[in-house]
C-alpha positions, 0 to 999 in steps of 0.5 A: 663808200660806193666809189671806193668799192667801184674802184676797187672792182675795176683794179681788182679786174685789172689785176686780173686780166693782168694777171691772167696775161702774166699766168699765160707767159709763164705757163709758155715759158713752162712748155718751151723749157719742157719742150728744150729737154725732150728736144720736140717743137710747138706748132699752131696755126689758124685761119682767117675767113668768115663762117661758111667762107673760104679762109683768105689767110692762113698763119701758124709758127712752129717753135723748135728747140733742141736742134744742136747747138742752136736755141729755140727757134720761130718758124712762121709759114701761111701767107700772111705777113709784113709788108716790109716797105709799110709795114702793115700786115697783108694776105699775100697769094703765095703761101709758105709751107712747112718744112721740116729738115732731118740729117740721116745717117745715110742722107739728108730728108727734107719733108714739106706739107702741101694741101691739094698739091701733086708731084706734077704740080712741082717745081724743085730748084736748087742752087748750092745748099739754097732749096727752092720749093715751087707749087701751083694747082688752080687757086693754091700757090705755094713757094718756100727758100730752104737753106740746108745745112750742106750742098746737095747734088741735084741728079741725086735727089729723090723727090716723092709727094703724096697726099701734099706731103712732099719729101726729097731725099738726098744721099750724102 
């Protein structure tokens, strides 16, 4: 009798934290409907680090919906990721951060968040519609490949960065 009731217990905790996974998938399936009609986006990001350490990676995805014609799409920046040639996940130097693109009426903004990073510290390239963002102060690097919905002409760009929040504008 002991043994039955054991077993039930531990398939009844199974159910449970099967359950519980199930519940969590569907409450996210919810949000990303929810988030496909009004046209918003999901972000979370995270830090690996000890307490009182300095963090060695940093990870966050954004979700967008509602952009056009396009689905839901996942948007990974931080620099951890996976090595492509072993396939195990690294803590890389650079980080990638998060870019956001809007076409205005009048002109194209593109805004990328840069924590501790000054316009000096800047490098902007740009070839056809490929957008290279480029920055470094002491131990914060950072590098992002934006591709843009058209070309843009580089002498037309206006580039601003204030508190890390780097925006270029670009006049269509």
């Amino acid at each position: 009798m002991a043994e039955k009731n054991k077993d039930r217990s531990s398939r009844g905790a199974m159910e449970g934290g099967l359950g519980g996974i199930l519940k969590g998938l569907g409450d996210l399936v919810e949000k990303l409907n929810e988030l496909g009609e009004s046209g918003q986006e999901l972000s979370k990001t995270g830090e690996i680090g000890g307490p009182g350490r300095k963090p060695r990676g940093i990870y966050g995805f954004t979700v967008r919906v509602g952009l056009g014609d396009e689905g839901p799409r996942l948007e990974p920046f931080g620099n951890i990721r996976r090595d492509t040639k072993s396939g195990r996940t690294e803590v890389q130097e650079v980080r990638e951060p998060m870019v956001d693109v809007f076409e205005e009426d009048d002109h194209l903004l593109v805004l990328a968040e840069l924590p501790g990073i000054g316009k000096e510290d800047l490098r902007i390239d740009l070839k056809d519609d490929v957008l290279t963002i480029s920055a470094e102060r002491g131990d914060k690097k950072y590098r992002k490949e934006v591709l843009l919905p058209r070309s843009v002409a580089r002498e037309k760009m206006q580039v601003s960065c204030n508190n890390g929040v780097l925006e270029i504008k670009c006049p269509k």
